[in-house]
Backbone as CSV, one residue per row, in Angstrom:
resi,resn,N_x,N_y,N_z,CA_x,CA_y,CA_z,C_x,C_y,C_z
1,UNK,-58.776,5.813,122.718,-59.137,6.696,121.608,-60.128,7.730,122.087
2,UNK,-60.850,7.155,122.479,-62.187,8.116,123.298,-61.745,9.156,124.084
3,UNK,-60.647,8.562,125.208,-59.887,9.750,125.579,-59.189,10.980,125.018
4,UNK,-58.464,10.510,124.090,-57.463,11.387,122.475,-58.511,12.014,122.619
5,UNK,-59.838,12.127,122.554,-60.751,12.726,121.674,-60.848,14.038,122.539
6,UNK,-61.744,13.592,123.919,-62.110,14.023,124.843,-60.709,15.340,125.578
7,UNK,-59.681,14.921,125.104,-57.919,15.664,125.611,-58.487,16.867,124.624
8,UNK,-58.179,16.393,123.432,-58.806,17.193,122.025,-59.607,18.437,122.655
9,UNK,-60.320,18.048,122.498,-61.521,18.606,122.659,-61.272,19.743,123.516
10,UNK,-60.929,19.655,124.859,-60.711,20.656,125.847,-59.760,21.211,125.833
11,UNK,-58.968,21.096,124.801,-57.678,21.333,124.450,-58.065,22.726,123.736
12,UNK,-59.011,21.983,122.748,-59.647,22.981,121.804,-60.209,24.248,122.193
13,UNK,-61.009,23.870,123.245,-61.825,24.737,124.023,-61.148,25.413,124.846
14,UNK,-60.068,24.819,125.711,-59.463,26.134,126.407,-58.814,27.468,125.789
15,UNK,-58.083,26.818,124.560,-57.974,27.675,123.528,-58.541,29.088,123.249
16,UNK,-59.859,28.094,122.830,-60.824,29.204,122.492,-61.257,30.376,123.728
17,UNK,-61.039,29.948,124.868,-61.476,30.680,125.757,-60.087,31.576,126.309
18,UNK,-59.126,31.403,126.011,-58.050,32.040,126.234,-57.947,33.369,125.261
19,UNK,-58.217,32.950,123.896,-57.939,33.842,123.063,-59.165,34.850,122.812
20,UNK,-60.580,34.489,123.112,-62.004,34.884,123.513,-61.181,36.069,124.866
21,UNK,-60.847,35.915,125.660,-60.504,36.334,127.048,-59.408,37.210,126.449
22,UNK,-58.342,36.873,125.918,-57.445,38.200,125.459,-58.381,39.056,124.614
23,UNK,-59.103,38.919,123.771,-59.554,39.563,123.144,-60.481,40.848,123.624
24,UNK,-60.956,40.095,124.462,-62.025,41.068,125.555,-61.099,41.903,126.007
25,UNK,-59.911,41.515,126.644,-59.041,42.528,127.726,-58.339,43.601,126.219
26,UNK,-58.082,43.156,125.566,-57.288,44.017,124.368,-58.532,45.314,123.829
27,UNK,-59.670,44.432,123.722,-60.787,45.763,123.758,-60.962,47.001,124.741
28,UNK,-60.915,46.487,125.765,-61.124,47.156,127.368,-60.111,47.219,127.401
29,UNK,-59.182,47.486,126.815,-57.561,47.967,126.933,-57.628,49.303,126.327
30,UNK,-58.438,48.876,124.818,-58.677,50.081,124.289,-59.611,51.145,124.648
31,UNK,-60.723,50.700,124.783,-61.728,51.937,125.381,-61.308,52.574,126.237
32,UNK,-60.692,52.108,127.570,-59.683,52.633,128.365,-58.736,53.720,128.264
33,UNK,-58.252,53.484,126.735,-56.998,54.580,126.329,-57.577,55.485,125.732
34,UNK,-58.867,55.250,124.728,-59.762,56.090,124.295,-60.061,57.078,125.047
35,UNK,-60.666,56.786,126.117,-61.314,57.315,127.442,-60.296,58.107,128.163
36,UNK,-59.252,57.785,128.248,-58.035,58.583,128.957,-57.700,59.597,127.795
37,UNK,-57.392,59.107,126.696,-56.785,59.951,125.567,-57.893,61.286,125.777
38,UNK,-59.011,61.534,125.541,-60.075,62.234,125.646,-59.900,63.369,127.351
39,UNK,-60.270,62.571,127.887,-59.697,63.072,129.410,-58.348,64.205,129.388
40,UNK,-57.522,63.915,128.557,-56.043,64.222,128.868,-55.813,65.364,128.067
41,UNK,-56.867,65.866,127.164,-56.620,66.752,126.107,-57.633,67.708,127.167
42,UNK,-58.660,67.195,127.826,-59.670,68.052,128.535,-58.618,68.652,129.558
43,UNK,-57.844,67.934,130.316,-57.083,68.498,131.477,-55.842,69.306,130.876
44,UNK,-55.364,69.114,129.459,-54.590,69.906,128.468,-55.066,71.627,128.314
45,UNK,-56.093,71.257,128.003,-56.528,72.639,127.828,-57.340,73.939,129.179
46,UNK,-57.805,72.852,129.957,-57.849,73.621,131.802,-56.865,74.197,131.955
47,UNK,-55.701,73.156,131.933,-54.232,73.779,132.518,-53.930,74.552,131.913
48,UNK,-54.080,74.816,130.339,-53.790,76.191,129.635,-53.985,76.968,129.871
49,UNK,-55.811,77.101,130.070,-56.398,78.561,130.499,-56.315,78.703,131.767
50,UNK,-56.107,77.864,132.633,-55.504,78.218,133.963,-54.053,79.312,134.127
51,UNK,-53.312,78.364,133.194,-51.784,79.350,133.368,-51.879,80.432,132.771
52,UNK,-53.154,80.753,131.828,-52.954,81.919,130.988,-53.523,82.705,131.954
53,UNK,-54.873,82.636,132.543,-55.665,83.256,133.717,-54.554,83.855,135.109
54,UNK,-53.787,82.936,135.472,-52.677,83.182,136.421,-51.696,84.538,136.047
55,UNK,-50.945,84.402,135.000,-50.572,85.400,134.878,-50.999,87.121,134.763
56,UNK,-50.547,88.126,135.448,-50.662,89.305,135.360,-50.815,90.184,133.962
57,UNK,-51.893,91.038,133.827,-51.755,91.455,132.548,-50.771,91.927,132.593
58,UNK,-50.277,92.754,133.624,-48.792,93.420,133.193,-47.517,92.970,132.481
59,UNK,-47.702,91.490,132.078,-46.889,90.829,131.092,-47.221,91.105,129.927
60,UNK,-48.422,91.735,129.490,-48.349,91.666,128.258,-47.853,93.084,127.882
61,UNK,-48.547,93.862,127.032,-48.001,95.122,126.259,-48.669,96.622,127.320
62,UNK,-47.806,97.515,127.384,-48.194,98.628,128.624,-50.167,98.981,128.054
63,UNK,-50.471,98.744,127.158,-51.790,99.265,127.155,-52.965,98.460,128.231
64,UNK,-52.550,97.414,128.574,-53.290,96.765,129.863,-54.144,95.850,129.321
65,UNK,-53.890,95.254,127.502,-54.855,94.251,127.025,-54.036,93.301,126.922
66,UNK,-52.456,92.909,127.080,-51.739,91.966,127.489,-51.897,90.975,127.457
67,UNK,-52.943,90.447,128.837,-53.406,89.237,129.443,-54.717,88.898,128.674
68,UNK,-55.406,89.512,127.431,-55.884,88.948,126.019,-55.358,88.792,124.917
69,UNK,-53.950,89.397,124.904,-53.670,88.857,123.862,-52.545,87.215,123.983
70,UNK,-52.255,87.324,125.663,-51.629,86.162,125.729,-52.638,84.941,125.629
71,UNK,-53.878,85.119,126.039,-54.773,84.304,126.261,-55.133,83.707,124.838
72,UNK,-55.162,84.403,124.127,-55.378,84.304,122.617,-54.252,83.202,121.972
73,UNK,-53.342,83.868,122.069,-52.098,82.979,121.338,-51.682,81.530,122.442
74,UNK,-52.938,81.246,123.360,-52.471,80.256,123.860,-53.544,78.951,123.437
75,UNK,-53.628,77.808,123.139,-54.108,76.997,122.645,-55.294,76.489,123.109
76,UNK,-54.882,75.626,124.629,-56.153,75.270,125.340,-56.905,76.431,126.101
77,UNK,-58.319,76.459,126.119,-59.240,77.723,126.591,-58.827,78.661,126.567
78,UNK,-58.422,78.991,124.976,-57.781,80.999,125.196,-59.256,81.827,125.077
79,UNK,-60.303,80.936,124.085,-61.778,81.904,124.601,-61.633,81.820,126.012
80,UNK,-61.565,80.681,126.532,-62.624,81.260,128.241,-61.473,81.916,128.993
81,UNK,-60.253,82.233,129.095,-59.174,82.639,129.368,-59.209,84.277,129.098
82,UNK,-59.740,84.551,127.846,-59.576,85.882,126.811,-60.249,86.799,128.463
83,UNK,-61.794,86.601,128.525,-62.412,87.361,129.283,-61.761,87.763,130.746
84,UNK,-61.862,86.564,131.465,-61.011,86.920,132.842,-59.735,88.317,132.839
85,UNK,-58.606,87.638,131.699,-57.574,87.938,131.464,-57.976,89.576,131.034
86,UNK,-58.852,90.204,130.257,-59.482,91.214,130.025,-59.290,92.232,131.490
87,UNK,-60.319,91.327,132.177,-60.746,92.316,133.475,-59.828,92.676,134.716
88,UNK,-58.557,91.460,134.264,-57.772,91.923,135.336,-56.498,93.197,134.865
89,UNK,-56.705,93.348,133.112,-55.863,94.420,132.681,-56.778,95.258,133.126
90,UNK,-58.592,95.403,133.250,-59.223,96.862,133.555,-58.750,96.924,134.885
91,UNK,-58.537,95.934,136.142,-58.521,96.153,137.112,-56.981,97.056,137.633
92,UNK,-56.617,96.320,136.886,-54.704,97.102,137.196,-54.708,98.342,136.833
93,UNK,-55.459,98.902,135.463,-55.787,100.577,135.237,-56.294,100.941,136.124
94,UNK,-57.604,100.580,136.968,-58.188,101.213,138.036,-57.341,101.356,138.661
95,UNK,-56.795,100.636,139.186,-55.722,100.346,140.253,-54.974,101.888,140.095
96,UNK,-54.002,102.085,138.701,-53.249,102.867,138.575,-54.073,104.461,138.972
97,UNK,-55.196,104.451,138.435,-55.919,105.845,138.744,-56.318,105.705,140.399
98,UNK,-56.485,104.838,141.195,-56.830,105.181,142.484,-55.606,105.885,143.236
99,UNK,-54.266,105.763,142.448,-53.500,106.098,143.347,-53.128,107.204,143.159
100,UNK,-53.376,107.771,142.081,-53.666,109.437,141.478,-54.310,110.065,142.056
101,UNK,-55.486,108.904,142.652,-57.059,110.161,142.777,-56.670,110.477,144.748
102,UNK,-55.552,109.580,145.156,-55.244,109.825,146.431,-54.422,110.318,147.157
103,UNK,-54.367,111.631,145.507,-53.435,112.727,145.820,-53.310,113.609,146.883
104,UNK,-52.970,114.520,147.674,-52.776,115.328,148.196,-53.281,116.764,147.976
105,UNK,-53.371,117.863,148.076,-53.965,119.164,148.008,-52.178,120.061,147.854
106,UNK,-52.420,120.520,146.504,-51.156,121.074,145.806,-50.703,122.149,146.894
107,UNK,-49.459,122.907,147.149,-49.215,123.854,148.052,-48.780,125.004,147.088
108,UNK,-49.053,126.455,147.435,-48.391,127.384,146.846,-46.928,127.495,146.738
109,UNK,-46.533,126.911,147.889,-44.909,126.699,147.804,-43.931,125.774,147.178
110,UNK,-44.718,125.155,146.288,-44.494,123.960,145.539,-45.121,124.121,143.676
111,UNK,-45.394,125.330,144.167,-46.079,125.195,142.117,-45.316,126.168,141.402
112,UNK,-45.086,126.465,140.770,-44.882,127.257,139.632,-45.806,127.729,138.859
113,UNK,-46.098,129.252,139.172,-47.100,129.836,138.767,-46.789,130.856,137.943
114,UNK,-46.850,131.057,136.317,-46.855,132.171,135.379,-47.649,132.384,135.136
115,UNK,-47.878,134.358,134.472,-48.914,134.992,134.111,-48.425,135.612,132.889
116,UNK,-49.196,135.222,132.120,-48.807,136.099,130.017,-50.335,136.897,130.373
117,UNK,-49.568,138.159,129.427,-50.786,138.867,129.841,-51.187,139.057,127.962
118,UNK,-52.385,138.799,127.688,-53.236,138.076,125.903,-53.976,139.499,125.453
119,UNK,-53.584,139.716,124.349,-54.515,140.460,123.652,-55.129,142.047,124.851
120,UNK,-53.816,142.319,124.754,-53.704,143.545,125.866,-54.334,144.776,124.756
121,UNK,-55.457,145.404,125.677,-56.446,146.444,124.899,-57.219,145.822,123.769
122,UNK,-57.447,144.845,123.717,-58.521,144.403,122.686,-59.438,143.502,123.675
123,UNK,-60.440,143.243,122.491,-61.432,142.465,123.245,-61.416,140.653,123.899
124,UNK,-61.378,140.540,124.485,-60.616,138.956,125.164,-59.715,139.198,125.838
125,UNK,-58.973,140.424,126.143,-57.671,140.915,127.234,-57.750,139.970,128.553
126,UNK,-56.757,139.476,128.556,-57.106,138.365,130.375,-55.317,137.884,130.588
127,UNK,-55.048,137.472,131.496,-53.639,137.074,131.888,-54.389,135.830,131.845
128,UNK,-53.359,135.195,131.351,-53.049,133.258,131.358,-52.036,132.920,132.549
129,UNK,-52.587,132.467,133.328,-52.434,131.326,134.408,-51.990,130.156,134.034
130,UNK,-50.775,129.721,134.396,-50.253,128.356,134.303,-49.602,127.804,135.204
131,UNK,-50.070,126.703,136.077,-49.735,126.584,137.562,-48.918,124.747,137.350
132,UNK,-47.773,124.968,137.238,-46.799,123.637,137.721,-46.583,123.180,138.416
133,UNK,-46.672,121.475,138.391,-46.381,120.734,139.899,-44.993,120.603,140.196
134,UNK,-44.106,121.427,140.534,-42.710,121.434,140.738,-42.062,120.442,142.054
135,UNK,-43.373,119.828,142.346,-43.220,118.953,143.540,-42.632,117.513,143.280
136,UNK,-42.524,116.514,144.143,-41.819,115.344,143.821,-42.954,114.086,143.492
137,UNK,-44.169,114.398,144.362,-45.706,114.063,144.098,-46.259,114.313,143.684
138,UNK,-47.308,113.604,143.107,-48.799,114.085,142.711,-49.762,115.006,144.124
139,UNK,-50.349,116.406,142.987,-51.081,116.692,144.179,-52.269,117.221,143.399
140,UNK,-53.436,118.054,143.982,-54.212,118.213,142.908,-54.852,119.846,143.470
141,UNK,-55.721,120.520,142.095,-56.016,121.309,142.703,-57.274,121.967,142.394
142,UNK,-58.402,122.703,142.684,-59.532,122.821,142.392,-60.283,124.275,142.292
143,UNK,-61.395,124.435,141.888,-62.191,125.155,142.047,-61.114,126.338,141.409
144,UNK,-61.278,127.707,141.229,-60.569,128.840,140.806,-59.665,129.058,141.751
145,UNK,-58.262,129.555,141.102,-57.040,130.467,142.235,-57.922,132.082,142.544
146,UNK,-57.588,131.892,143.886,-58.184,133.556,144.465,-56.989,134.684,143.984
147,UNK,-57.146,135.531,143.244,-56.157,136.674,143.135,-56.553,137.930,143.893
148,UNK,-55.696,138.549,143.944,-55.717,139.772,143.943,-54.800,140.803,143.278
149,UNK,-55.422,141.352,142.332,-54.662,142.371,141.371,-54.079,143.602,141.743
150,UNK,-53.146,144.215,141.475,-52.283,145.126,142.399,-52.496,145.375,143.923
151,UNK,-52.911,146.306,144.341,-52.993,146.717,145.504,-54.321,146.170,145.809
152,UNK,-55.475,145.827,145.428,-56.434,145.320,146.185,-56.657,144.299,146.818
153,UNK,-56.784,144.696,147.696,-57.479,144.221,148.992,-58.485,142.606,149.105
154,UNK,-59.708,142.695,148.016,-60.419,141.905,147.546,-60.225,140.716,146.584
155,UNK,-59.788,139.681,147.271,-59.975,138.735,145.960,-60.938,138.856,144.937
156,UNK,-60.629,138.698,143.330,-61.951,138.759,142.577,-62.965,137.594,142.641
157,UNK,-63.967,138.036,141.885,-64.994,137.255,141.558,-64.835,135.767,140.902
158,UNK,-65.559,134.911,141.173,-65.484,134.003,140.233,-66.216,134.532,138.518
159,UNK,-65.510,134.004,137.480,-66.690,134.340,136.444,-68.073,133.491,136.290
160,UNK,-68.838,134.519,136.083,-70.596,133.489,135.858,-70.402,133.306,134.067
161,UNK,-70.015,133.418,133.685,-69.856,132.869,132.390,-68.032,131.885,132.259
162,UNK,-68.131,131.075,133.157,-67.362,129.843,133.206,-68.119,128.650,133.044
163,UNK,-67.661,127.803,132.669,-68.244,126.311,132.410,-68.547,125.973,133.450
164,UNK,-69.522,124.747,134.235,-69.410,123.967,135.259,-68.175,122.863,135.144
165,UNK,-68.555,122.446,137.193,-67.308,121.474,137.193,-66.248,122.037,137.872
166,UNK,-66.384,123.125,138.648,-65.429,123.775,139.411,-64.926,123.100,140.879
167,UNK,-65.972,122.113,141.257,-65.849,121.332,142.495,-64.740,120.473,141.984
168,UNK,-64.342,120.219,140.956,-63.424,119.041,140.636,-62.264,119.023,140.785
169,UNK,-61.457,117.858,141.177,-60.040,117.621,141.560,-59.141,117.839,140.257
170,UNK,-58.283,118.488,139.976,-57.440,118.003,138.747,-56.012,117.894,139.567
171,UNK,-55.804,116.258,138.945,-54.282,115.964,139.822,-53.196,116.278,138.941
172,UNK,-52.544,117.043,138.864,-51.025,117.141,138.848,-49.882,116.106,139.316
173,UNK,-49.517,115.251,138.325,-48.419,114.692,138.373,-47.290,115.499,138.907
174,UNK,-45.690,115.381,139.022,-44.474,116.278,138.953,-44.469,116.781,137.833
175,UNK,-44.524,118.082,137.180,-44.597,118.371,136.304,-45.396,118.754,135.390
176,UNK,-46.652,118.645,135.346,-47.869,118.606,134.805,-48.705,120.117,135.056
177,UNK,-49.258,120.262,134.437,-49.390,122.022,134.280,-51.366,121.851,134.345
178,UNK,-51.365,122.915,134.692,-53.456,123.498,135.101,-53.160,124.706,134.438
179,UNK,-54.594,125.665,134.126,-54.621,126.934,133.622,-55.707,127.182,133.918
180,UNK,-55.870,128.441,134.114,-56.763,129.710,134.130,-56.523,130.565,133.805
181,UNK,-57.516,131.997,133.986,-57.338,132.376,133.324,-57.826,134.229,134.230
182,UNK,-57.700,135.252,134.328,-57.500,136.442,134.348,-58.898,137.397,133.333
183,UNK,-59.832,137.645,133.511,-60.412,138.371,132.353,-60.701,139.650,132.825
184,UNK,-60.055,140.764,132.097,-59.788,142.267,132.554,-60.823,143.068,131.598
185,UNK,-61.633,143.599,132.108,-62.434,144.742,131.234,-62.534,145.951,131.620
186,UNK,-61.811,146.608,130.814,-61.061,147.887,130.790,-62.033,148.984,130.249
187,UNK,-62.298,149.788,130.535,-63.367,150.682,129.944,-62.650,151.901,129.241
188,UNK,-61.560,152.384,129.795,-60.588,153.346,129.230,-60.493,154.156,130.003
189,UNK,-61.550,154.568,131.055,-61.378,155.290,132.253,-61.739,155.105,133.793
190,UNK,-61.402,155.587,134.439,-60.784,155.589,135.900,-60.500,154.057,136.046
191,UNK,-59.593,153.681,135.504,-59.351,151.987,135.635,-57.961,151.881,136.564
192,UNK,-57.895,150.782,136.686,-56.726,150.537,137.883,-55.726,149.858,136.735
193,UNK,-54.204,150.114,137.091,-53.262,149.715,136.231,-51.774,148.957,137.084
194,UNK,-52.062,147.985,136.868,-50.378,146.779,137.968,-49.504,146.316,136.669
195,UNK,-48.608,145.299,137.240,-47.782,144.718,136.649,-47.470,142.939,137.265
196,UNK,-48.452,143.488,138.112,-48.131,141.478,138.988,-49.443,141.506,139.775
197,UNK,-49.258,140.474,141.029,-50.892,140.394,141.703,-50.405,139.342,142.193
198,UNK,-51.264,138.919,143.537,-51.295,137.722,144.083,-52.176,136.666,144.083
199,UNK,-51.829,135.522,144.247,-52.316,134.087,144.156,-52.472,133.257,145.171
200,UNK,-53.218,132.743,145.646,-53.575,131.960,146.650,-54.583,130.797,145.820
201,UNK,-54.395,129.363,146.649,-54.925,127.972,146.121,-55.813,127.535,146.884
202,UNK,-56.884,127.258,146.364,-58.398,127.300,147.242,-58.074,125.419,147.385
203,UNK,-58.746,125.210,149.045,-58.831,123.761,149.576,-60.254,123.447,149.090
204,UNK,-60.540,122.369,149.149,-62.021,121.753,148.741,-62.788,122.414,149.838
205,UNK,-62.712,122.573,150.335,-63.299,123.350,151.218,-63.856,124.278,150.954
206,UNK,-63.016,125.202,149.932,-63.089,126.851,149.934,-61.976,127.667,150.665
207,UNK,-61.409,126.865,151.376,-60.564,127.516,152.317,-59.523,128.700,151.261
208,UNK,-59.115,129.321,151.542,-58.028,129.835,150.488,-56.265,130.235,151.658
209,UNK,-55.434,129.039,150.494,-53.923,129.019,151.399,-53.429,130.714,151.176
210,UNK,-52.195,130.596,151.793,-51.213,131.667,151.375,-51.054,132.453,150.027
211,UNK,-51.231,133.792,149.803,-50.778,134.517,148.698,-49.292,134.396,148.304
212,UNK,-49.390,134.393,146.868,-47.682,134.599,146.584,-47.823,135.377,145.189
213,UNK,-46.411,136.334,144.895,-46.863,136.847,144.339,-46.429,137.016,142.848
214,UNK,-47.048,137.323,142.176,-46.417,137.264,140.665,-46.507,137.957,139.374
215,UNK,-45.330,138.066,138.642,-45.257,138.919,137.904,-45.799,139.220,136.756
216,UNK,-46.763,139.774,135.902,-47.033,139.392,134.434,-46.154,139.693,134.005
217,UNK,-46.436,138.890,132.423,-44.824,138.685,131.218,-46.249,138.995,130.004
218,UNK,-45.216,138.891,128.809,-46.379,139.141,127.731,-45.465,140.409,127.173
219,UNK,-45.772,140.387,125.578,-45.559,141.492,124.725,-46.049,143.051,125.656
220,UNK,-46.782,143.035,126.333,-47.305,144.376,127.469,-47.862,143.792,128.611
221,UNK,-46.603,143.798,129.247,-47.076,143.178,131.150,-47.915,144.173,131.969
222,UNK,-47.924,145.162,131.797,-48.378,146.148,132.298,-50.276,146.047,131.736
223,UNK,-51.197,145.379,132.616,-52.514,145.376,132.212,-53.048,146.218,133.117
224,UNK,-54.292,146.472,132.579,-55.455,147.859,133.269,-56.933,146.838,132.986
225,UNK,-57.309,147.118,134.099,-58.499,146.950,134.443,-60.197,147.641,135.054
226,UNK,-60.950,147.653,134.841,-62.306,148.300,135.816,-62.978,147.309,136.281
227,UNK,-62.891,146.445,135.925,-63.409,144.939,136.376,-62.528,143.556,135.940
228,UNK,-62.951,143.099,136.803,-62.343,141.335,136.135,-63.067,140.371,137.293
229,UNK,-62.499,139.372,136.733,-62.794,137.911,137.484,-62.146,136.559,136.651
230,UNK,-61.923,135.458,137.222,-61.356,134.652,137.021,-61.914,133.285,136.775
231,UNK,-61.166,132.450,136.226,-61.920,130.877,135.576,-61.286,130.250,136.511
232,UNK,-62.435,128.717,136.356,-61.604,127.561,137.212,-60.262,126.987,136.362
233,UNK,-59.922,126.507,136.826,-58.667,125.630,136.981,-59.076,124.409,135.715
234,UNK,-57.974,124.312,134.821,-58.499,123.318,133.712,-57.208,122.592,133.171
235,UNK,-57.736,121.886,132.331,-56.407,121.070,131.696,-55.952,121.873,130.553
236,UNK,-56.830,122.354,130.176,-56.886,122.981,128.712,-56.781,124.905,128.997
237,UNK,-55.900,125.089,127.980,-55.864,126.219,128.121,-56.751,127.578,127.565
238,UNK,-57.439,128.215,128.274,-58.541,129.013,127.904,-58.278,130.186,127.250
239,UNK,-59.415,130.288,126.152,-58.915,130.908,124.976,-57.975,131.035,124.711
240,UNK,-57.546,129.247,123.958,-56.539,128.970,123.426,-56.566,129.338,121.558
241,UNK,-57.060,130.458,121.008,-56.948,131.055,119.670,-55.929,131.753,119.231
C-alpha cells in the first residue's frame, strides 16, 4: 500500500512538472514570435524605403519630383525615403543643365540671323536682331554681335545704356532664338543711309569671328543713321512694345 502511495505520488508530480515545463516553453514560444513579429515589420519597412530610395527619379513624372511622390505612396519609410528621393530628382536636373552649360561657342555659319528694321523715323528706331541655332547642337553665345552698317569700316559701339551681364553665356538649343538689338539716331542731316550690314559673333574672349552679311526687312528696310550702337545678346526681345 505504502508503495501505491509513493507510485502515486510521483506519478503526480511528474505530471506536474511536465505540464509546468510545457507551459514555460509555450510562453517562450510566444515572446519569441512577439519579438520576431516586431522585428519583421521593422525589416518590412527598411526594405520599403530602401526600394523606394533605389529607384531613379526619372520613374516618376518629367518634373523631377517623381522619386517623392513614389516615396510617398509607398508604405514602409516613405518619410525617410521622401528626402533622399527629393535630392536625387535635384541631382538629375543639375545633371541635365551641366550638359547645356558644356556647350560649344555658336558659329556664324550655323545661325540664322534676321534684321526688322522698328519704328523707322521715330523715336526708338533700331533693327531687331534675331539670331537662330540652325545647328544640330547646342551652342551658346555672348556679349554683343559686332556690326557693321553699310559701308563702314568700324564695328559700332557697344551701348552704355544696356543692362549688365554681357559676359554671359546664353545657350541655344537647335532652334532656339537670342536678340539684340540695332539703335540708330538719325538727326535728319548728313546721315548715312544702307539696306543690310554685317555681323560677326564675339568669342568669350572678345575675339570677333567672320562677318556675314544681312539684309534688313521691315515695313521700311531702308534705315539712316548719324550714330548707333548695339545691345547684348538676350533671351528677351528688346523693346518688345
Amino acid at each position: 500500500m505504502g508503495e501505491f502511495i509513493m507510485t502515486t505520488y510521483r506519478a503526480h508530480r511528474t505530471a506536474r512538472c511536465a505540464a509546468l515545463a510545457a507551459a514555460t516553453a509555450a510562453l517562450a514560444l510566444g515572446l519569441t514570435a512577439c519579438g520576431a513579429g516586431g522585428d519583421s515589420k521593422a525589416d518590412g519597412a527598411d526594405h520599403a524605403a530602401a526600394t523606394t530610395q533605389s529607384r531613379p527619379a526619372s520613374h516618376g513624372n518629367d518634373n523631377g519630383n517623381g522619386g517623392v511622390e513614389q516615396a510617398v505612396s509607398t508604405k514602409g519609410g516613405a518619410e525617410r525615403a521622401a528626402r533622399p528621393a527629393a535630392a536625387m530628382g535635384a541631382a538629375a536636373r543639375i545633371a541635365g543643365t551641366s550638359t547645356t552649360a558644356g556647350a560649344r561657342p555658336c558659329r556664324g555659319d550655323e545661325m540664322l540671323v534676321t534684321a526688322v528694321h522698328r519704328f523707322a523715323g521715330q523715336p526708338g528706331d533700331h533693327l531687331l536682331l534675331t539670331a537662330s541655332n540652325e545647328g544640330a547642337t547646342p551652342c551658346w553665345v555672348t556679349s554683343y554681335p559686332a556690326v557693321k552698317l553699310g559701308d563702314d569700316a568700324a564695328a559700332l559701339p557697344h551701348s552704355k545704356k544696356d543692362a549688365p551681364g554681357g559676359d554671359k553665356r546664353i545657350t541655344l538649343r537647335p532652334g532656339a532664338k537670342a536678340y539684340s538689338a540695332v539703335n540708330l539716331f538719325d538727326y535728319g542731316s548728313n546721315h548715312h543711309t544702307a539696306r543690310s550690314f554685317a555681323l560677326a559673333l564675339r568669342g568669350a574672349d572678345g575675339h570677333v569671328g567672320p562677318f556675314y552679311s544681312v539684309d534688313a526687312k521691315g515695313h521700311k528696310p531702308q534705315f539712316s543713321w548719324n550714330e548707333a550702337d548695339v545691345l547684348n545678346w538676350n533671351t528677351k526681345k528688346p523693346y518688345d512694345f
